[in-house]
C-alpha positions in Angstrom: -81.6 38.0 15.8 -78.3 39.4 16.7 -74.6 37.1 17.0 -74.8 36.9 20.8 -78.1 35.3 20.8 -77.7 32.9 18.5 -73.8 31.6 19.7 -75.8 31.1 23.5 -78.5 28.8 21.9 -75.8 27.4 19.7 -73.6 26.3 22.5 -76.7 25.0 24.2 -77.6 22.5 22.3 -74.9 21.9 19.5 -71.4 19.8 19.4 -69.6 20.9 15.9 -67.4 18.2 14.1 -64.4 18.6 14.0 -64.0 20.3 17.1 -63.1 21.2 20.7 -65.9 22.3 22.2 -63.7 23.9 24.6 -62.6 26.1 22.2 -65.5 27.8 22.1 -64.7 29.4 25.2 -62.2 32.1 23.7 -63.6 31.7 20.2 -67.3 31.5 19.7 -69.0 29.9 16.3 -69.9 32.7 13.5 -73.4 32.7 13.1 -74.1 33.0 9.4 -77.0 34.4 8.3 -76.8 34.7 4.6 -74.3 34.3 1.3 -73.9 35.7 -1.4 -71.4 35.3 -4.1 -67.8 34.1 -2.3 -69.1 36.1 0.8 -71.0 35.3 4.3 -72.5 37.5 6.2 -73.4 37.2 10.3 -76.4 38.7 12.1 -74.3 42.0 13.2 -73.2 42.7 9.5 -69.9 41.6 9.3 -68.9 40.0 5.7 -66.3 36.7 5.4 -65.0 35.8 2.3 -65.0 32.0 2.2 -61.7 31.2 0.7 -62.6 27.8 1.8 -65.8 27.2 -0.3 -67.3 26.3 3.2 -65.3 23.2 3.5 -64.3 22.8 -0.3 -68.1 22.1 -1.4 -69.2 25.6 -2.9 -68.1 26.0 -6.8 -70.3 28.9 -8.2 -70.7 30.9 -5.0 -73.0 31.1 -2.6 -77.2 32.1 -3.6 -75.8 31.4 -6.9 -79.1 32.1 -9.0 -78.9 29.3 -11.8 -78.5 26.6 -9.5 -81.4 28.2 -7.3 -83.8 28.1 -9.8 -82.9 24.8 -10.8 -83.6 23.2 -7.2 -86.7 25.0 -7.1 -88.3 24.3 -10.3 -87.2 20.4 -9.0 -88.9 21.0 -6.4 -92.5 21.6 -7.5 -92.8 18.3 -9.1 -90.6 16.1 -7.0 -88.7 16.4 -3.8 -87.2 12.3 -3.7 -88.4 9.1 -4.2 -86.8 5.4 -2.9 -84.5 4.2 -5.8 -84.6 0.9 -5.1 -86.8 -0.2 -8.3 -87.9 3.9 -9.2 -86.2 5.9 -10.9 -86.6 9.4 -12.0 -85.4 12.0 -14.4 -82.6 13.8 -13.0 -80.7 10.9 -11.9 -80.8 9.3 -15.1 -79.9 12.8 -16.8 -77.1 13.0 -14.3 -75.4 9.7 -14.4 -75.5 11.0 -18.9 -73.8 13.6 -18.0 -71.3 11.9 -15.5 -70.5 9.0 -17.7 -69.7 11.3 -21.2 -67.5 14.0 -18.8 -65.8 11.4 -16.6 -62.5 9.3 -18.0 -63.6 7.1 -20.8 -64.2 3.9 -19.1 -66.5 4.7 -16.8 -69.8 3.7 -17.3 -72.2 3.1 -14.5 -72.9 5.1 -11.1 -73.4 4.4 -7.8 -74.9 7.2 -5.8 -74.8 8.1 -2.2 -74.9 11.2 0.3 -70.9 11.9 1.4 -67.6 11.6 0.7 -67.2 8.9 3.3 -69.8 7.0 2.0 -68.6 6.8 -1.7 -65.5 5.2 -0.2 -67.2 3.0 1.9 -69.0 1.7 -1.3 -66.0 1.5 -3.8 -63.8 -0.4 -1.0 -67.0 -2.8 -0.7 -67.6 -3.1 -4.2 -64.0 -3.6 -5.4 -64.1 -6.7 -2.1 -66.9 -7.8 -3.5 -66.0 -7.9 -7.1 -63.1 -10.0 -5.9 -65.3 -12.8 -4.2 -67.7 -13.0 -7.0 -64.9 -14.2 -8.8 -63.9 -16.5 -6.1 -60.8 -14.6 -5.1 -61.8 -14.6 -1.8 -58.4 -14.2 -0.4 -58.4 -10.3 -1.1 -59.2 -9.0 1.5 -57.1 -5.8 2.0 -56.3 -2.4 0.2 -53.2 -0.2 -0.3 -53.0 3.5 0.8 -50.9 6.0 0.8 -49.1 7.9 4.2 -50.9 11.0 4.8 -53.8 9.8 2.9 -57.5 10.9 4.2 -61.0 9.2 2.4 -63.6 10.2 5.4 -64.3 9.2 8.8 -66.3 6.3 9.0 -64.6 3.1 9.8 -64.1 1.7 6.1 -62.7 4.6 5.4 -60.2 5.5 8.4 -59.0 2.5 7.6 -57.5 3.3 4.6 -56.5 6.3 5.7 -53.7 7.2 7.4 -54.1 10.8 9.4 -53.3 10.0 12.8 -55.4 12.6 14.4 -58.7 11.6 13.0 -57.1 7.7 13.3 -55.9 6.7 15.8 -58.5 6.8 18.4 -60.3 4.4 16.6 -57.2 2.2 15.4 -58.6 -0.9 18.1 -61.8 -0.9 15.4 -60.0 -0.9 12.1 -59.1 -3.3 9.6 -55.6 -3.8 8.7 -54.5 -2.9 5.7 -51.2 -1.5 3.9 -49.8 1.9 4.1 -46.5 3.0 1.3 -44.9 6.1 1.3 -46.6 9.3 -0.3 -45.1 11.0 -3.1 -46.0 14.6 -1.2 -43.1 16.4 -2.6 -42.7 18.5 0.1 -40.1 15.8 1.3 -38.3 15.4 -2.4 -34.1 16.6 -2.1 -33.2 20.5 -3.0 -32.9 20.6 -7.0 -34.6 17.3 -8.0 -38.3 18.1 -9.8 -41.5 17.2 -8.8 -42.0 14.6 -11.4 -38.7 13.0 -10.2 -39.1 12.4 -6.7 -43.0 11.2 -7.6 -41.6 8.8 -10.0 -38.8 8.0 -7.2 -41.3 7.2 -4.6 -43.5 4.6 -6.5 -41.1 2.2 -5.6 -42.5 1.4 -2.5 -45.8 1.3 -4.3 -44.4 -1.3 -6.9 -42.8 -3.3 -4.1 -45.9 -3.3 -1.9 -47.8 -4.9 -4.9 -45.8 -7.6 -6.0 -45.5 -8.9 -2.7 -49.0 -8.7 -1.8 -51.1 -8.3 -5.1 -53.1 -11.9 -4.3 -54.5 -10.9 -1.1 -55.1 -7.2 -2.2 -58.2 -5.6 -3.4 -57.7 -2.2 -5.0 -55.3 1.0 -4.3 -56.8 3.9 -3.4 -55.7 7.7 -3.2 -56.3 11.0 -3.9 -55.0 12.2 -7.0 -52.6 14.7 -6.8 -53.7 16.7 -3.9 -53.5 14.9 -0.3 -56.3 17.2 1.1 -57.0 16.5 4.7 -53.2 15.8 4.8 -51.9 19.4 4.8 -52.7 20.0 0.7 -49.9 17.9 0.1 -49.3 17.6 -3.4 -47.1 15.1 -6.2 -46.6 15.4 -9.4 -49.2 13.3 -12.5 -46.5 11.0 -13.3 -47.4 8.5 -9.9 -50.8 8.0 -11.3 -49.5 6.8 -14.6 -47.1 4.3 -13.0 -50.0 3.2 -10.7 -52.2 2.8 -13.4 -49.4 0.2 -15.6 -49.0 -1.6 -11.8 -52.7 -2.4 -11.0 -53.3 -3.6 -15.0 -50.2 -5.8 -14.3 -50.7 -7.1 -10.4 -54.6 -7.4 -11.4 -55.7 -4.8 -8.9 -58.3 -2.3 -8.5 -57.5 1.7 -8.7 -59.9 3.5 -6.9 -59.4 7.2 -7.6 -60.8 9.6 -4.8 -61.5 12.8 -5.9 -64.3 13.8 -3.3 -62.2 16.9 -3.1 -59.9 17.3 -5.9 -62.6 16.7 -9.0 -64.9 19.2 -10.5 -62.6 21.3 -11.8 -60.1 21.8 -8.6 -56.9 21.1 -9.8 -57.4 22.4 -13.6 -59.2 19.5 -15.3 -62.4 18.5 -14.2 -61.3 15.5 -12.9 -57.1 15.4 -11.2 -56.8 11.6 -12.8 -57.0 13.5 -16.2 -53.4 15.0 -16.3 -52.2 11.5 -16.2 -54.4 10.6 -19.5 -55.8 7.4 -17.7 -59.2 5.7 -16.2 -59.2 4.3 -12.7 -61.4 1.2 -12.0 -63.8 3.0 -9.6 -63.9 7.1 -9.3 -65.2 8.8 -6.0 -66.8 11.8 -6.5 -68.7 14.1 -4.4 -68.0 17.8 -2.6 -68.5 20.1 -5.4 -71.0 17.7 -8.0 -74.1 19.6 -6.5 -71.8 23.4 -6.3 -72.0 22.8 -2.3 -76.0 22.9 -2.0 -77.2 19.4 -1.2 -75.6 15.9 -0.4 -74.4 13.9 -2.8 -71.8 11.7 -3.6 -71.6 9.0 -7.3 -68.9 6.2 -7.7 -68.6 5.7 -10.9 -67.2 2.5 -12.8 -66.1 -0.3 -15.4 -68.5 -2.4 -17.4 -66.6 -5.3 -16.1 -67.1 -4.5 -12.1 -70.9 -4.0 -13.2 -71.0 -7.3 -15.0 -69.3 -9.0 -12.0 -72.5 -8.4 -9.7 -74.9 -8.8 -12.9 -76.5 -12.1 -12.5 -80.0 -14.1 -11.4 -80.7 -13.5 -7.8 -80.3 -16.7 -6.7 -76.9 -16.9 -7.4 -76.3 -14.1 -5.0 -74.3 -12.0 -6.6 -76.5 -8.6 -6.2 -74.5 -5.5 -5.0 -77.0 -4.9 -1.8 -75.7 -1.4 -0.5 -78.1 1.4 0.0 -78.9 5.0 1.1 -82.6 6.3 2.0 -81.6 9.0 0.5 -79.7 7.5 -2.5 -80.1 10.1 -6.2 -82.3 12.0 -4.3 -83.9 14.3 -6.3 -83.5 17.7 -5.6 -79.4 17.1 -5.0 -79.6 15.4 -9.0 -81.4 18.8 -10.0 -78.4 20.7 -8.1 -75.9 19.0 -9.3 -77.2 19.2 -13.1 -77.2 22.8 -12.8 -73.8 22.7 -11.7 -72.6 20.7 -15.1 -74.6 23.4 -16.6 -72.4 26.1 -15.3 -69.5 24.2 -16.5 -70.5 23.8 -20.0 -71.8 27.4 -20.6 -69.3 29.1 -18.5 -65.9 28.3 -20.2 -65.1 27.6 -15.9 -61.7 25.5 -16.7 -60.5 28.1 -18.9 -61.3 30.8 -16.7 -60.1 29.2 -13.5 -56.5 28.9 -15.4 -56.6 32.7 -15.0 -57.5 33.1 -12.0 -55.0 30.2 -10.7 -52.5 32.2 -12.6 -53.4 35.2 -10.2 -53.4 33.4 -7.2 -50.0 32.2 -8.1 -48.7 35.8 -8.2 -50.7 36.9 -5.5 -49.5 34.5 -3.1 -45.5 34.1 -4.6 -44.1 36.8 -1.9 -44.9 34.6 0.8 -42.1 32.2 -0.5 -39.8 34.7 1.1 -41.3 34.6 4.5 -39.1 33.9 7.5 -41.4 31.5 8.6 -43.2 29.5 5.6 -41.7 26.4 4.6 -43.3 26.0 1.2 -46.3 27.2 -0.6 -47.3 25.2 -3.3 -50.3 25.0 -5.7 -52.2 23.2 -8.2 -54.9 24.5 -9.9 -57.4 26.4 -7.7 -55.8 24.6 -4.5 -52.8 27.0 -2.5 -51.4 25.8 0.2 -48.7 27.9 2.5 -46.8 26.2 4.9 -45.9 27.5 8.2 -42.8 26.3 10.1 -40.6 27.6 13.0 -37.6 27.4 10.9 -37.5 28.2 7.4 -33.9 26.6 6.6 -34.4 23.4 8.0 -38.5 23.5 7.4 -38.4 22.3 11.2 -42.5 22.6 12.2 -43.8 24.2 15.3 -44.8 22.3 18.3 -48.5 21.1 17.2 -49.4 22.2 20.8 -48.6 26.0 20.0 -51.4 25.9 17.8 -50.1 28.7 15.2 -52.7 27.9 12.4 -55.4 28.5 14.9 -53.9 32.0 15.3 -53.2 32.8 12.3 -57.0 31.5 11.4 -58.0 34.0 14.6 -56.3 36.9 12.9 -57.6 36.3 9.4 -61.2 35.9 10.8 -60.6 39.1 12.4 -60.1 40.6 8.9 -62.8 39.5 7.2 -61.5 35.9 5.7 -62.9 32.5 6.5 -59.0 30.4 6.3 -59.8 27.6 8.5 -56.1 25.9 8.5 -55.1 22.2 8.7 -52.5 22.3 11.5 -50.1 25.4 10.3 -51.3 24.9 7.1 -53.2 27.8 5.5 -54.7 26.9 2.5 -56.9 28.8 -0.4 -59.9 26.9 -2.0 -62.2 29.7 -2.9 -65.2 28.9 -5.0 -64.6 29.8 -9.1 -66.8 32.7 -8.9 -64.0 35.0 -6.9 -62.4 38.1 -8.2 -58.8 38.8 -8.9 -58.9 41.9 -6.5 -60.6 39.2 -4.0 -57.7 37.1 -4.5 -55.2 39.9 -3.8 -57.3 41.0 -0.5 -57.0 37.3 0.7 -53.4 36.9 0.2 -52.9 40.2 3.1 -55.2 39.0 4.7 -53.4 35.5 4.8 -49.8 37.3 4.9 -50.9 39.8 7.7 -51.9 36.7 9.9 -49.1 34.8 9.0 -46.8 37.5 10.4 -48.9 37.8 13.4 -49.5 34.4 14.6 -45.7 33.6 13.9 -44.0 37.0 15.7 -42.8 35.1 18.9 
């Protein structure tokens, strides 16, 4: 099999998410034909470093060998089974582990196959919780601008990125959208923490004006991913957390790409020492092998729906493929990695590196910002570095600047002129110096004229 061949059946037959087709034209898919470690390799040779853990899901590196094992010793005995009144070992040994790691508070899981659907089932079982109580006049959620929880209708909804929005806006519900504490907008001189803590006001506002007809709040913890790796600072979640308690309304913490150890703790909602009503997880829990998605939650949202089945009160979501097996087996060696690793620790290194690495490209005549938090880097491309003023989105200079760095051996698929590093735990400082001229060389190019 050679590139060529494969890219002509590919087009063939294939429409990518998240794309153009058309773009296809003038830059053809990379056929992949094996990993290893942080790097890809294609059918002519060529080696990728995936500084984007293949669309943040890959912890531990590609072919990793613990996790391999694990999914096929799983595999011998048990490939899945219906969970709908089955269970089976590695679900049960999972949701252990995810209740004693997760914020204290959290106590039962919820499992499903994506990002999108974890969402869909917190915003449905936060609604629901609601109407078992017989408040049925809440109806509606808070999000945050910028914010991004997947792509299926619950979830655009309570989103608010335009481009994967509004083409679908006519089939949404309404719901309410505050200000984001993305300090990328806070004045020159004032901290993090203080233009976070400036912007909840909105947050507080929207709440006591509309607590009885609201459900929950959700957002992503301190990293607005889809958004541009927008970040704000821990002190928002704290302040949310006092709201909901007082307004009686649910927090629903996403962290389908910020938890498992992305932004230094295992989970973002951590630096703010609290527990959110119902936490999203998915991405990383299996180290970016298999599907799988948990929410997890209170004993009183589990008690709410706990009741004889005549008084209709049963939570009736489901997934065929809901704890499938394999993905639990996956994901269990994942944990496993964690605990015998010393990853968190190590990662603060590495983060440290990348920090370093990366700081020249503060000076660059046409970066607006780079920021970080934890193993997330984000740099920031503008037109014009004093007044931060962004290029036309038409010029398409992250897409250049993504042509160059693919050119060079560096998988940095951007978010608008946003170039970002998420590389899986497992890469090397040297690795993290290559990708940073890699990402600089690029920069320069795509921006030149």
């Amino acid at each position: 099999m050679r590139n060529d061949t494969l890219i002509k059946r590919d087009l063939a037959v294939l429409w990518h998410p998240c794309t153009q087709m058309k773009d296809h034209e003038d830059l053809p898919p990379v056929p992949i034909k094996s990993g290893n470690g942080i790097w890809l390799e294609d059918f002519d040779g060529r080696r990728y470093m995936d500084a984007i853990s293949s669309w943040w899901v890959n912890l531990f590196g590609h072919a990793n060998p613990h996790i391999n094992a694990a999914i096929s010793t799983q595999l011998a005995s048990l490939e899945h089974t219906i969970l709908a009144g089955f269970t089976h070992e590695p679900v049960v040994k999972l949701s252990e582990q995810l209740v004693a790691i997760a914020p204290s508070g959290l106590k039962h899981c919820f499992y499903a196959d994506s990002g999108s659907a974890a969402v869909e089932i917190a915003l449905k079982m936060s609604f629901h919780y609601w109407r078992n109580l017989g408040r049925t006049r809440r109806t509606r959620f808070i999000g945050l601008s910028n914010g991004y929880h997947g792509e299926t209708l619950g979830a655009l909804s309570v989103g608010d990125v335009s481009l994967y929005r509004e083409t679908y806006k006519p089939l949404l519900h309404a719901n309410i959208t505050v200000p984001s504490p993305d300090c990328y907008f806070r004045s020159a001189g004032e901290s993090c923490a203080d233009y976070s803590r400036r912007m909840f006001e909105p947050m507080r506002q929207a709440l006591e004006q509309n607590a009885d007809s609201v459900c929950a709040v959700i957002l992503e913890p301190l990293v607005q991913c889809a958004g541009g790796m927008r970040m704000y600072d821990p002190v928002y979640l704290g302040l949310l957390r006092q709201a909901c308690d007082e307004y009686e309304v649910h927090f629903i913490a996403d962290e389908v790409a910020v938890g498992f150890g992305r932004t230094g703790t295992m989970f973002a909602i951590e630096q703010a020492d609290i527990c959110p009503d119902i936490l999203c997880v998915g991405k990383g829990l299996t180290g970016g092998y298999l599907p799988l998605s948990v929410c997890l939650t209170t004993d009183d949202i589990y008690a709410a729906f706990y009741d004889h089945y005549t008084a209709q009160r049963a939570f009736l979501h489901s997934h065929s493929y809901t704890g499938n097996t394999l993905a639990c087996a996956a994901a269990l060696a994942t944990l496993d990695i964690f605990r015998n690793d010393d990853v968190l620790n190590r990662n603060h290194a590495l983060a440290e590196h990348m920090a370093r690495a990366i700081a020249p490209l503060c000076d660059h005549p046409h970066v607006g910002e780079v920021r970080q938090t934890g193993m997330i880097a984000a740099i920031e491309m503008v037109k014009n570095r004093g007044t931060r003023e962004p290029y036309p989105w038409q010029e398409r200079r992250g897409r250049l600047a993504y042509r160059q760095a693919l050119e060079r051996g560096a998988i940095l698929r951007p978010l608008g002129d946003v170039m970002y590093f998420m590389p899986p735990y497992v890469i090397k400082p040297e690795e993290i110096d290559r990708l940073a001229a890699i990402a600089t060389e690029a920069i320069t190019t795509a921006t030149a004229s």
